[in-house]
N, C-alpha and C positions, 0 to 999 in steps of 0.2 A: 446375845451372849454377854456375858460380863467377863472383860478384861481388865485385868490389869501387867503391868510390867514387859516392855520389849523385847523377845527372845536375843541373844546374840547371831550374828549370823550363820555358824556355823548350825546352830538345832534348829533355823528355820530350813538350811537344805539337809537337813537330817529329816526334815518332816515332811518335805519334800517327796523325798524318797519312797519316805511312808506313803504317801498321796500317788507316787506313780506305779505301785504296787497292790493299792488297795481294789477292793472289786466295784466301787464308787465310777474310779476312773477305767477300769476295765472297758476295751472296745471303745472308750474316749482320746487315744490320741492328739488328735487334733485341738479338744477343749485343753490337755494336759498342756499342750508346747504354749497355748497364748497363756497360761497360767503361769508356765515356767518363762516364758518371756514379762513377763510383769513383775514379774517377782523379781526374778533378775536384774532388771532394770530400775526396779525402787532400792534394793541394795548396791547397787552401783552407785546412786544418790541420783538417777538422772525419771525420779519419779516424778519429778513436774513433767518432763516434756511426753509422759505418756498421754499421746493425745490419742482420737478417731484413725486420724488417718497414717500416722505413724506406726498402730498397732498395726492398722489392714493391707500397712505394705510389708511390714517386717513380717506377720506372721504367717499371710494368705499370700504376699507373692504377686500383686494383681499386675497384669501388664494389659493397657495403659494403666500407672498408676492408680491405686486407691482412693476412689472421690465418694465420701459419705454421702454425698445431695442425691448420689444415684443406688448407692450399697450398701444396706442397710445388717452388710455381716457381721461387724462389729460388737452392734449393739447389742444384735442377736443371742453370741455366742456369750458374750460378756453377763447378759442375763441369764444367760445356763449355766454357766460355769457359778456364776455366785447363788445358785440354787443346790448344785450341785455339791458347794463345800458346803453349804446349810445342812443340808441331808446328811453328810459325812461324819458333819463334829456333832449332829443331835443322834447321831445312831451308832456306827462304828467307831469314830475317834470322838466320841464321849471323852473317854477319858486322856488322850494324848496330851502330851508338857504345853506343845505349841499348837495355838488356833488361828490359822488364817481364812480373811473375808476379805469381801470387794465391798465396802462401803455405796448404798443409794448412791448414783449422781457421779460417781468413781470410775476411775480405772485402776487407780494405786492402792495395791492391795492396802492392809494395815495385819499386823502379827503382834499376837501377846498371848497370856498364859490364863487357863479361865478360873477365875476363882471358883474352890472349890466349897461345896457345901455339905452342911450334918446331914441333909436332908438327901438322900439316895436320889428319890425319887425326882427333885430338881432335873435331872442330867436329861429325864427325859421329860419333859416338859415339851408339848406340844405348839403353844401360842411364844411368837415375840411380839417386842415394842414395835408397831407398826398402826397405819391410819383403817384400819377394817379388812376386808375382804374385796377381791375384786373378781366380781363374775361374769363372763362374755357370753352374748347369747347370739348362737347363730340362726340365721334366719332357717323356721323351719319348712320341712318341705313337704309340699301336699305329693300325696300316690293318686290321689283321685283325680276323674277328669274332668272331672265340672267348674266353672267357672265359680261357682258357689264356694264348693271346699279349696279352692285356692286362695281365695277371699281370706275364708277361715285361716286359713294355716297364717297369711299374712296377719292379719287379727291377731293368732295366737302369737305370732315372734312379739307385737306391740304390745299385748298384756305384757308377757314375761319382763320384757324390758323394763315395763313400767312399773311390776307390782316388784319385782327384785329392786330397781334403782329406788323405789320408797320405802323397803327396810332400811332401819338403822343398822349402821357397819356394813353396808354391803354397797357396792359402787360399781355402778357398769355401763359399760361404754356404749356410746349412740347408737342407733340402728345406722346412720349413716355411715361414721364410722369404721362397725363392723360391715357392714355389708362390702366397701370398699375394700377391706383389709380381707373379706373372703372371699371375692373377685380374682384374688394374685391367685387362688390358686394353693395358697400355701398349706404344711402341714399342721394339724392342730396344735403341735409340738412347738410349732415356729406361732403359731397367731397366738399360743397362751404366752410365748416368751415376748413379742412384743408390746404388749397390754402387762406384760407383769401380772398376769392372771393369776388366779387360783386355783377356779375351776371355768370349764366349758359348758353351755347346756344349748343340746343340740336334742332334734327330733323328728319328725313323720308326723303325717297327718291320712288316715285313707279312710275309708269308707268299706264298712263288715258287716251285711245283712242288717240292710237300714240301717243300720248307725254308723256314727264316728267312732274310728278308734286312735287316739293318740299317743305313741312311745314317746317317751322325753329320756334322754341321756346324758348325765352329768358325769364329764372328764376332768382326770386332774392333765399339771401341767406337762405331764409326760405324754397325753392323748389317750389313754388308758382308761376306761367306763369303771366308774367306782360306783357308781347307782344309779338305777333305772326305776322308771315307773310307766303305766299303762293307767289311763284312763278311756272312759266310754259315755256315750251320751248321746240321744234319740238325733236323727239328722235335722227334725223340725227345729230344736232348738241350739243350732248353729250361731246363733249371734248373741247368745248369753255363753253356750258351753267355752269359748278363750277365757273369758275373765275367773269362772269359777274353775279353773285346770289354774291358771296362771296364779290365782291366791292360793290355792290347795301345796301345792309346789313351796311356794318360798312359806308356808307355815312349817312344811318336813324340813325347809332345808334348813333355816336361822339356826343360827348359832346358839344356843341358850347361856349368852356370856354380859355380863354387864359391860365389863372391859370391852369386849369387843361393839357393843352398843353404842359406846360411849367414844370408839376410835380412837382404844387408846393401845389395842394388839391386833397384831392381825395373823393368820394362821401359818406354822412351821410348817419344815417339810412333813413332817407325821400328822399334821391335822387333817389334812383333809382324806386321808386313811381313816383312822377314827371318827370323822365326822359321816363318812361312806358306812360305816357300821350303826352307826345313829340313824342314821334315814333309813336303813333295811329295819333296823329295829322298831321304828315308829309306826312303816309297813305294816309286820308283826304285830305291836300292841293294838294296831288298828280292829284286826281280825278280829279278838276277840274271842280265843277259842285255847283250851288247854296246849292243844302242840303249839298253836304258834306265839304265843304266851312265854314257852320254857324256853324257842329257840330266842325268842327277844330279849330275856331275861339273860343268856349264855354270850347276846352281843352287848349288854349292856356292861356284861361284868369283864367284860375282854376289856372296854375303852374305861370302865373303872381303874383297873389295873395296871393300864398301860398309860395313862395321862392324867396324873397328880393335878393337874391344874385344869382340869373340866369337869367340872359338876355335873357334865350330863350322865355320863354315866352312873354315877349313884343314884341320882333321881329315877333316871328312868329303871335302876334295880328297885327299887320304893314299889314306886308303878305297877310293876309288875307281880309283885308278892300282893302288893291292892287288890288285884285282878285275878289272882290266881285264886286270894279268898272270897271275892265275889263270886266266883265261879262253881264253890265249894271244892276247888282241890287241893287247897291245905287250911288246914283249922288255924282259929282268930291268934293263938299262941305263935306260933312260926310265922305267920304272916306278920303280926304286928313286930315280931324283936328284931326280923331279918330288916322292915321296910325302915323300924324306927332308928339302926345303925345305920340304914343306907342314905335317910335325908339327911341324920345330923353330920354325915362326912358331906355332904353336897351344900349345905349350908357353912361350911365348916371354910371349903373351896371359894364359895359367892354367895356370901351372905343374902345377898340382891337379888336369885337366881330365881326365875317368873315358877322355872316346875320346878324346883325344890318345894317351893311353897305351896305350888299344889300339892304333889303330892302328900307336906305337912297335912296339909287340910284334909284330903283322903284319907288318913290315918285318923286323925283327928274324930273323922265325922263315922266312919265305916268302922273301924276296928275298937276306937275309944268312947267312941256314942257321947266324944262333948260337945254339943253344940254351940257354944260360946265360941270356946277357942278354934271350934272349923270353920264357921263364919269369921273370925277374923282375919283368920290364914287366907280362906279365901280371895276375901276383901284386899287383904296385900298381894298375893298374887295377881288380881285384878288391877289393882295401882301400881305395878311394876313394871307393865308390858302384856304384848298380847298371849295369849295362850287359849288356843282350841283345847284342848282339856278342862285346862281351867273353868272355862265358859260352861261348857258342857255338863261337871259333873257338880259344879257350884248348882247348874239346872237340875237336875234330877237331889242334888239336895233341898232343894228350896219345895222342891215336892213334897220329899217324905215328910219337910217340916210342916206342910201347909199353907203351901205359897205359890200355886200356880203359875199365876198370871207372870209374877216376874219369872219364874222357872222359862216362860217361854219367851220371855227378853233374853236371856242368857242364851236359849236353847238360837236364837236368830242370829245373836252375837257370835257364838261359835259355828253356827252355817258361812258369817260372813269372813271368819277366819279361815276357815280351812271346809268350803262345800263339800268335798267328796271325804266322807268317811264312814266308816261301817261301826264305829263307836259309838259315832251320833243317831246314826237311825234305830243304834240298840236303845240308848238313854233317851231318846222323842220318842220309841212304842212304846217303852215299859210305864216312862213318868206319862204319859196320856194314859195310857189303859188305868191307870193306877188314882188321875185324876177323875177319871170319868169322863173324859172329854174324846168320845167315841168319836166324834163327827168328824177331829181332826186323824182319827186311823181309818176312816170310811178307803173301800177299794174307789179306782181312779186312777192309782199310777199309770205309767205306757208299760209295755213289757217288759222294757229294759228296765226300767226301773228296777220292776217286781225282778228282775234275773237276780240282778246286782244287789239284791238283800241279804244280808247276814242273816241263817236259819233263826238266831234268839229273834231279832226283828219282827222278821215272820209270823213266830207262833205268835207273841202279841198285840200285831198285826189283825194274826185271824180270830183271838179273843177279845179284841174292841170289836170287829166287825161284827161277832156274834151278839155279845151284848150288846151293841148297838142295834142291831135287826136285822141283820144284814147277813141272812146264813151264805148264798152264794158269793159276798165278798170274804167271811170266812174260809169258802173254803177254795179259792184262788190262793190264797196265801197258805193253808195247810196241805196243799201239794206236795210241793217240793219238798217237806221236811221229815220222810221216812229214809229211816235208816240214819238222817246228816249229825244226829245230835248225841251221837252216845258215850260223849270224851266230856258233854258237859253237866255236872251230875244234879244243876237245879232243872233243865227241861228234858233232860232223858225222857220222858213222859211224854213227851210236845206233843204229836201225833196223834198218842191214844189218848190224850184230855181233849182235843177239840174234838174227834171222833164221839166221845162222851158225850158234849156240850150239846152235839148236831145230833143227840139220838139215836148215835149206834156206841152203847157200854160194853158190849158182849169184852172187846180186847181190854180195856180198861180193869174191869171184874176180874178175867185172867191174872193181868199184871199186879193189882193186887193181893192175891191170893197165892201167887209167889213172891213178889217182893221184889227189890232191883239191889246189890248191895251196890252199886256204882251212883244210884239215885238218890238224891238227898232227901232227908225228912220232909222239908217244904215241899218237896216235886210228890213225896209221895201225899201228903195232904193235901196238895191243890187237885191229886188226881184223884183221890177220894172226894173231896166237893163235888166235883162231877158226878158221880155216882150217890151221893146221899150219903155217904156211910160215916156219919158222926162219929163214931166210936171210935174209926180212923185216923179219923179227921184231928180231933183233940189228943189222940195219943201222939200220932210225926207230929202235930206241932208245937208240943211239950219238948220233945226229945230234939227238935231244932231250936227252941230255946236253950236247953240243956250244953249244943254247940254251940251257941253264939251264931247260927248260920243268919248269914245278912241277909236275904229277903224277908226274914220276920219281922223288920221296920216296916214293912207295907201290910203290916196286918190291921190296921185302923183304917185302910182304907180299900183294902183287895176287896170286888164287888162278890168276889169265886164263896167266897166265906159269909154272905149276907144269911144266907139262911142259917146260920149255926150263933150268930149273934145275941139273939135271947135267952142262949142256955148261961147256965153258968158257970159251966166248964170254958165256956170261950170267954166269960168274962175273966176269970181267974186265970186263966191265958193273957190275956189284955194287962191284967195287974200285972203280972210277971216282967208284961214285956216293959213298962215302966219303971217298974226296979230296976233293970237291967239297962236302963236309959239313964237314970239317978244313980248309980253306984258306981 
């Protein structure tokens, strides 16, 4: 907070007042008297002699005497209570004449008037001056009974430590340490108050029909679960599955802050609120799918709105409108004006910010087809910090331009950011199918695997497998995908084009012959290649050029389309699609 000028004493107990009234201190008592005893006591002038132990007799009363070496209530309460007025003056006494805090390292309070600003949105400002973030991870606990999976779970607490404590801005305390400090017994409320924590990450480990299954739970300092996640993973690979949970994890959690990178804020009381709405929404964009798209895009624009000084939220609205036109559910117009306000307020926030600049680039490359300047973006994105998006869709760009090989340097890179995601197994089928690089979609998976795949995955999944040769690995993966796809309007089709492919047309011919109006022009020409029917074939995919629909960059190299190649209806499709690349 920025002060200046010392109230008199009469409006510091006038604000007082206000504070033993408010619903802050409500059911706080006991935080209120050692506040009003400090306060008290610095306006009397005898605020030097507020020591440890002179609090813990005056306020707590201890008989025998209050000895710090052994009671550690002090310190305790004193780091509540100065969380407590934080929370206060950044949400209800925003606006109040008088702000008082307990200064780091303090007991005597300090009171002054906060300067006020043009900028509304100041007041709530989520980040202060501070050295990062601090996150405690407590040891988690195996349900299983095997000597094995307890192993693991120990495994996983040493990842998490390890891969959190080497992010930039984030600082977390030893397993030694913590383990000691969870041995008392105490409540999370009390172990994030003495670490000065931010958040907690606590979790389970047990074992679900052959496999692992891991909850991970992130608490803020009140004890309170503001984000969860569930991962899974075959029991045979037990001593890889820690490390790729434990990188997966601190990719959703980071900050997307330069300042905070750089240690030079660390998060208010409202951050790690808004930061809980970031990591469900990464969840979200993870999917991959129309609903859960809009809900990601409804939490992005909550932490836009509520927190002027975090870029995330606008970025990740970008993101989202990206996605939505990927998907074909809003046309290249709305997609591109909604995402192009949304980077330049996130850049606007943090110049420096790793997914502002993806998502520039996503715009750049998808919606504005400049390849110059989305390679650039990219490239700065890439030189700013890590970014599993970035990685990823920088990979599937490098494809459509004709650039494999490094496509799957990228595509390794963002495995090794963030393993578990369903965005990445979408952008590894599509860019292999699309390269031709059948061998690397050949079937193989374990089950689980194959469970845990996103339906887009899948279908092209089961169209490398086919083209490859492989109709029974086809049609392992064209299983599951009746009925799951019909919110997404480029493979609404999924089902009945493999069915095609594998030599049964009859539902395909049907679905043609009515039409889908939910299905996009591409979905309906690729389900016409299936079937032969030229005539179709070069009508949708005039009429998805005519949209701008994004899977018509893969038309130089989709194998679905080989046979329509020598006409010259598809070369005059081809030219089109060049114009449309130059203009």
């Amino acid at each position: 907070m920025d002060l200046k000028s010392e109230p008199a004493p009469s409006l510091i107990r006038r604000q007082m007042e206000v504070l033993r009234n408010s619903r802050a201190f409500t059911g706080s008592d006991r935080l209120f008297a050692l506040l009003e005893f400090v306060v008290e006591e610095t306006l009397a002038g005898r605020g030097h002699g507020l020591r440890e132990a002179v609090i813990g007799n005056a306020v707590y009363q201890r008989d025998p005497p209050y000895d710090p070496r052994v009671d550690s209530t002090v310190r305790v309460e004193i780091r509540r209570l100065r969380k407590k007025l934080e929370e206060y003056f950044c949400d209800d006494g925003g606006s109040d004449p008088v702000v008082i805090t307990i200064p780091v390292g303090s007991y005597i309070p300090a009171f002054g008037t906060e300067v006020q600003s043009s900028d509304a949105g100041q007041a709530r400002r989520i980040f202060k001056p501070g050295p990062g973030t601090i996150i405690v991870v407590l040891p988690i606990r195996s349900l299983a009974a095997s000597d094995e999976l307890r192993e693991c779970a120990d495994h996983l607490t040493e990842e998490l430590i390890y891969a959190l404590g080497s992010e930039p801005g984030i600082s977390v305390p030893s397993r030694t340490t913590t383990y000691t400090f969870a041995g008392d017994t105490k409540t999370l409320t009390e172990l994030a108050a003495d670490f000065g924590a931010d958040a907690v990450v606590q979790g389970t480990l047990s074992e679900h029909v052959g496999a692992i299954r891991v909850t991970l739970e992130i608490s803020d300092g009140r004890g309170i679960v503001v984000s969860s996640d569930r991962f899974e993973g075959d029991i045979e690979a037990r001593t890889t599955l820690p490390e790729r949970i434990a990188t997966t994890l601190v990719s959703r959690i980071r900050f997307d802050s330069t300042k905070m990178r750089m240690r030079q804020i660390s998060p208010g009381p409202s951050a790690v609120d808004s930061h809980s709405k970031i990591y469900r929404a990464r969840q979200l964009l993870d999917k991959q799918t129309a609903e859960h798209l809009r809900e990601a895009l409804a939490l992005f624009t909550q932490v836009a709105d509520a927190a002027p000084d975090y870029a995330r939220g606008h970025s990740g609205m970008a993101d989202c409108y990206c996605d939505l036109f990927r998907l074909g559910i809003i046309d290249n117009d709305t997609a591109h004006t909604n995402a192009r306000n949304a980077v330049t307020h996130a850049l606007e926030i943090d110049p420096e910010s790793v997914e502002a600049y993806t998502a520039l680039a996503t715009i750049q490359a998808w919606l504005e087809r400049d390849r110059k300047a989305a390679e650039e973006s990219f490239q700065a994105a890439l030189a700013l910090g890590r970014s599993a998006r970035a990685a990823c869709l920088y990979g599937t760009y490098l494809t459509i331009i004709g650039f494999p090989d490094e496509a799957e340097r990228m595509f390794r890179e963002a495995r090794r950011i963030e393993p578990f995601s369903q965005q990445q197994d979408i952008a590894e089928a599509v860019s292999r199918f699309q390269s031709r690089r059948f061998d690397l979609l050949s079937a193989g998976e374990s089950l689980i695997d194959r469970r845990n795949k996103p339906p887009e995955a899948a279908f092209y999944l089961a169209l490398g497998n086919h083209f490859g040769g492989n109709a029974e690995g086809a049609r392992q993966y064209a299983g599951p995908l009746n009925h799951l796809l019909a919110t997404n309007p480029q493979i609404v089709f999924a089902d009945a084009e493999i069915e095609a492919w594998l030599g049964e047309p009859e539902r395909a011919l049907r679905l043609l012959t009515t039409g889908n109006p939910k299905a996009s022009h591409f979905a309906h020409a690729s389900l016409a290649s299936a079937v032969g029917d030229a005539g179709l074939v070069h009508r949708h995919l005039n009429l998805a050029l005519d949209r701008r629909e994004l899977p018509t960059v893969w038309l130089r190299t989709d194998i679905r389309f080989d046979a329509f190649r020598p006409t010259s209806e598809f070369k005059e499709i081809l030219a089109r699609l060049e114009a449309l690349r130059l203009s």
